[in-house]
C-alpha positions in Angstrom: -64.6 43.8 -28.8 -67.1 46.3 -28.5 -68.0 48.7 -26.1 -71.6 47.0 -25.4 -69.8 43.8 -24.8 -67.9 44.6 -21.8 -68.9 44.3 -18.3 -68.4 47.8 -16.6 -67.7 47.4 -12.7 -68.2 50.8 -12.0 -67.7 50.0 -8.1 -64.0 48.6 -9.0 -63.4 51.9 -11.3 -64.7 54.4 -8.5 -62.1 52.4 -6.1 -59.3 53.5 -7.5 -60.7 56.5 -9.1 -57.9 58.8 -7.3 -54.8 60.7 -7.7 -51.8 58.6 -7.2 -48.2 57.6 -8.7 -48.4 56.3 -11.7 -48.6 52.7 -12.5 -45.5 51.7 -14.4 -44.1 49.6 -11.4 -45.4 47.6 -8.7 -44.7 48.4 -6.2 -45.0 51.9 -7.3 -42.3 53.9 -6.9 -43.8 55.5 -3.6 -43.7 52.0 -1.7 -39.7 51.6 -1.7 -37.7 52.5 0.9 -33.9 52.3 1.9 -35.2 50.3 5.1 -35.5 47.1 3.2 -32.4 45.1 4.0 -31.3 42.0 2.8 -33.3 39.8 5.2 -36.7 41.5 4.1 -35.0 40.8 0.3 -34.2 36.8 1.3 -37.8 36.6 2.9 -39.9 38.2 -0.6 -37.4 35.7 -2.5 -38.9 32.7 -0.9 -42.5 33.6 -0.4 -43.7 32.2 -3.6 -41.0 29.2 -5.2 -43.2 27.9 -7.2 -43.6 31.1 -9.4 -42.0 32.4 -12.4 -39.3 34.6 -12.4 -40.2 38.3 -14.5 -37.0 40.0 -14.9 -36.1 43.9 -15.6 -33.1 45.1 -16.6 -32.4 48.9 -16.1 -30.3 50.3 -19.1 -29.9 53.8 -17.6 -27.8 55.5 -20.9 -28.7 58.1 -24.0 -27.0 59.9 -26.4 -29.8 62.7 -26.2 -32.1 64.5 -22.6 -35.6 64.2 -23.7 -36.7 67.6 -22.0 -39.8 65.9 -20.8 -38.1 62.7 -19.5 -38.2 61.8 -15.6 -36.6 58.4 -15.8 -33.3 57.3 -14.3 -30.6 58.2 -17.0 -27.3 59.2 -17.6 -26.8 61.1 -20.6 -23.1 60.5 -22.5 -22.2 59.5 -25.6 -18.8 57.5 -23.8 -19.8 54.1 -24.8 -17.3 52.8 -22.5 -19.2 53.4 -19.4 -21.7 51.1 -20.8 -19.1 48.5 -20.3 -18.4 49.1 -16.8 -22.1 49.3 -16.1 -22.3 45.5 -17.6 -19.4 44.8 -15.3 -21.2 45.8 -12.7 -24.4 44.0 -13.8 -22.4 41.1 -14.3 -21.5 40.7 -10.5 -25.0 41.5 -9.4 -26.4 38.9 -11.2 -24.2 36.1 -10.6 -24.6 37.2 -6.7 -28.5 36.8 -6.8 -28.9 34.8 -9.6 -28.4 31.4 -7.3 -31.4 32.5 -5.4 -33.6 31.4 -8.0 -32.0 29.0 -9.2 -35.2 26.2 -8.7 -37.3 28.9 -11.0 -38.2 29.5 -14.6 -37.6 33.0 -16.5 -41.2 34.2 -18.2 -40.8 37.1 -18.8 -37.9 39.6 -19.7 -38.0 43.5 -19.6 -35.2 45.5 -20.8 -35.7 49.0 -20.5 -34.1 52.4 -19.8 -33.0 55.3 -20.5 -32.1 53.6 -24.1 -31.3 49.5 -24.3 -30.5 50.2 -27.6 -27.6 52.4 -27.1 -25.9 49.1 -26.2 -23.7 48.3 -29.3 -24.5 44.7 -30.7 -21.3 43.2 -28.8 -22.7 44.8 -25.4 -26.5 43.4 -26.3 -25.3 39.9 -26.8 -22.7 40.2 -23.9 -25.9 41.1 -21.9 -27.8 38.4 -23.0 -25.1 35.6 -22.6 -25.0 36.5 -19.4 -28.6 36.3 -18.5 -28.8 32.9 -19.9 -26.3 31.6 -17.8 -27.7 32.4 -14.7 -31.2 32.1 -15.0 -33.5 29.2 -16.6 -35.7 30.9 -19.6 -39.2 29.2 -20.5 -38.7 28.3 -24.5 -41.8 30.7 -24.7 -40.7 33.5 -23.1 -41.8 36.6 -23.1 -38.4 38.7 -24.3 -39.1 42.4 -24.4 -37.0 45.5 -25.2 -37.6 49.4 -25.1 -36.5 51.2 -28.6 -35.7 54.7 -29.2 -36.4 55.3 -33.6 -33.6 57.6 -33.3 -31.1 54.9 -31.6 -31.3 52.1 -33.7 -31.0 50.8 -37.4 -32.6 47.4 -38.8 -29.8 45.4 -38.7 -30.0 46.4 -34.8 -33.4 44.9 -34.9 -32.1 41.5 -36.6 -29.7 41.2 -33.6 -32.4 41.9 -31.1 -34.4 38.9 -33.0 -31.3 36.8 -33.3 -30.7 37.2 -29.8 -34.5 35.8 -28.6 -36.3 39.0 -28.1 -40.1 38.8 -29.7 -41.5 41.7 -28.0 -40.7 45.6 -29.0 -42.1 48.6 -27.2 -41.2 52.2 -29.6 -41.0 55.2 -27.9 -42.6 57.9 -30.0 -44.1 60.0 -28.1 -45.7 62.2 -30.3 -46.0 62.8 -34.5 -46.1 66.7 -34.2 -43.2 68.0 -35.6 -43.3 70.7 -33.2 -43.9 69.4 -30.2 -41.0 67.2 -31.0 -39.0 69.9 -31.2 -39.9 71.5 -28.1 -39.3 68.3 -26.1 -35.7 67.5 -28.2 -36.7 63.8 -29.5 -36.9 64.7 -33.4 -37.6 61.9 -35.2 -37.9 60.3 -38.4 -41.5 59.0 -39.3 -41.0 57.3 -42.4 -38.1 55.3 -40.0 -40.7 54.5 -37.6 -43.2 52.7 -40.1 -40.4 51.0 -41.6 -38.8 50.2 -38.2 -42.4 48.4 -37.0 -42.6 46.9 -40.4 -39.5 45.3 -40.1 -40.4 43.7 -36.9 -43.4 42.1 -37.6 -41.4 40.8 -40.9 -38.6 39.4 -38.8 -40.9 37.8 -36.0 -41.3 40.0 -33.3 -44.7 38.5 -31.8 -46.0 41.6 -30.3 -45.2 45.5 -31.0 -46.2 48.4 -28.4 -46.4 52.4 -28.9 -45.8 55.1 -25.9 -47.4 58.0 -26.4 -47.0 61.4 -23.9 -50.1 64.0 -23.4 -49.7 67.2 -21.9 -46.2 67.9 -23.9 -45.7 71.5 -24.8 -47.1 72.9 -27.7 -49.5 69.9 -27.7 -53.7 70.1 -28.7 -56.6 68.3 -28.9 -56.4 68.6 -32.7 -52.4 67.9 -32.7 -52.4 64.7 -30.7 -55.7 63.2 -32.6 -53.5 63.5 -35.9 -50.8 61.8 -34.1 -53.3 58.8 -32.9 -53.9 58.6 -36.4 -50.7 58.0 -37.1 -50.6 55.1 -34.9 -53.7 53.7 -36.1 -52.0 53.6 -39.8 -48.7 51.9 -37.7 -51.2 49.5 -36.1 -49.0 48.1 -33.3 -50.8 45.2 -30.7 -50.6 47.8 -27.9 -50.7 51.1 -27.0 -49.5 52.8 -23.7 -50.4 56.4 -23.4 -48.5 58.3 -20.0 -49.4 61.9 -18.7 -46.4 64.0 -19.0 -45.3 65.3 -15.4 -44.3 68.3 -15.2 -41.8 68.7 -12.4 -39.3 70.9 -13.1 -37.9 71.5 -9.6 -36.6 67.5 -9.7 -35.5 67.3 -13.5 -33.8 70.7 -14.7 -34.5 69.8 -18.2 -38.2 70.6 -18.3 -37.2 73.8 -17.5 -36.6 75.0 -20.9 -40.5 74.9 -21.7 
C-alpha cells in the first residue's frame, strides 16, 4: 500500500500524541494493581462469554542478562528450575482453566525472558498441558518468542511439530558493536538461516524486534541494520525504544 492511499486521521494521531507506557500490554503495565482480588478477576471472566480466549504464557528464564533488558527474568543456567516453574504453571492452569471452559483458544503467546530455553521435553510438557485445559480453534494463532542465540533448527521442527505457526526473533540490532555493548552477540548468517527455515517448515507468519536508542547506536548504524531486515524480509516488524532506567535494572549500568 502506498503512502497516498491511506487515510490520515490526524485528529485520532494528535489524541494520543503523548508520553506514556509503552504499548506492549493492555492494560498497560501502569493500570495493574495488587487491589484486584479474585471477585474483580471472576467478574472480568464473565463479562464477555461469548469471546475468544487469547492466552500468554510468561517464560521468565535465560542463560544470558541482555544489559538493555527490562523484562521479568531470571537469569540461570539450572534447567531444573524450569521444571518446577512448569509445576507451578501446571496448578495455575488447571485452577483457572475451568473458568473458561464454554470458550475457544485463538490465540496463543508464549513469551519471556527466553521460551526457548525450555528443552524440547519441557516445550511439549507445556503444550500437553495447555491442550488439556483449554479448547484451541484448529486455526489458531500459535506464537512463540526466539532468542537466535537459544535455539537450533531441530528446536524449530519441534516448535512446528508442536502447532506453533507464528515466530517472533529477537534481534535487536545487526551492529556488531552495539551488540557487544548490550551482551546479546549473535550469529547473522544463523539468523537468515533460522527465518529461512521457518518459512520452509510452515511457520505462517515471521516477526523481527528491533531496539533504538542502544549504546553505541547511529543514524547510519541502525539504517544498515534495517537493511538487514529488509534482505530477512519477515511479515512484521516491531521496533521498541530502549529505556534507559538504570536505577530499576542494575544491568544497564554498565553503559
Amino acid at each position: 500500500m502506498s503512502e497516498q492511499q491511506i487515510d490520515w486521521d490526524l485528529a485520532l494521531i494528535q489524541k494520543y500524541n503523548y508520553s506514556g507506557p509503552r504499548y506492549t500490554s493492555y492494560p498497560t503495565a501502569l493500570e495493574f494493581s495488587e487491589d484486584f482480588e479474585d471477585a474483580a478477576f471472576l467478574q472480568a471472566v464473565a463479562r464477555y462469554p461469548e469471546r475468544p480466549l487469547s492466552l500468554y504464557v510468561h517464560i521468565p528464564f535465560c542463560h544470558k542478562l541482555c544489559y538493555f533488558c527490562g523484562c521479568n527474568k531470571i537469569v540461570t543456567r539450572q534447567q531444573h528450575k524450569a521444571d518446577q516453574y512448569l509445576d507451578a504453571l501446571e496448578q495455575e492452569i488447571r485452577h483457572r482453566a475451568p473458568l473458561f471452559a464454554d470458550r475457544h483458544v485463538s490465540q496463543l503467546h508464549w513469551g519471556g525472558g527466553t521460551p526457548t530455553y525450555l528443552n524440547k521435553t519441557q516445550i511439549s510438557r507445556l503444550m500437553t498441558l495447555l491442550r488439556e485445559n483449554f479448547h484451541f480453534n484448529t486455526d489458531a494463532e500459535i506464537s512463540i518468542e526466539v532468542d537466535p542465540r537459544e535455539i537450533e533448527l531441530d528446536v524449530l521442527d519441534h516448535l512446528r511439530a508442536e502447532g506453533f505457526n507464528r515466530l517472533s526473533m529477537g534481534v535487536q540490532d545487526f551492529n556488531k558493536e552495539v551488540q557487544r555493548l548490550v551482551n546479546r552477540e549473535q550469529d547473522e548468517e544463523f539468523i537468515f538461516a533460522l527465518l529461512n527455515h521457518a518459512r520452509d517448515i510452515g511457520f505462517t507468519s515471521t516477526n523481527i524486534d528491533l531496539i533504538y536508542g542502544l549504546p553505541k547506536q547511529t543514524p547510519e548504524s541502525f539504517a544498515f541494520t534495517l537493511k538487514r531486515v529488509t534482505e530477512l524480509n519477515p511479515d512484521r516488524l516491531s521496533v521498541f525504544n530502549y529505556a534507559h532506567l538504570p536505577t530499576l535494572f542494575a544491568a544497564q549500568r554498565k553503559n
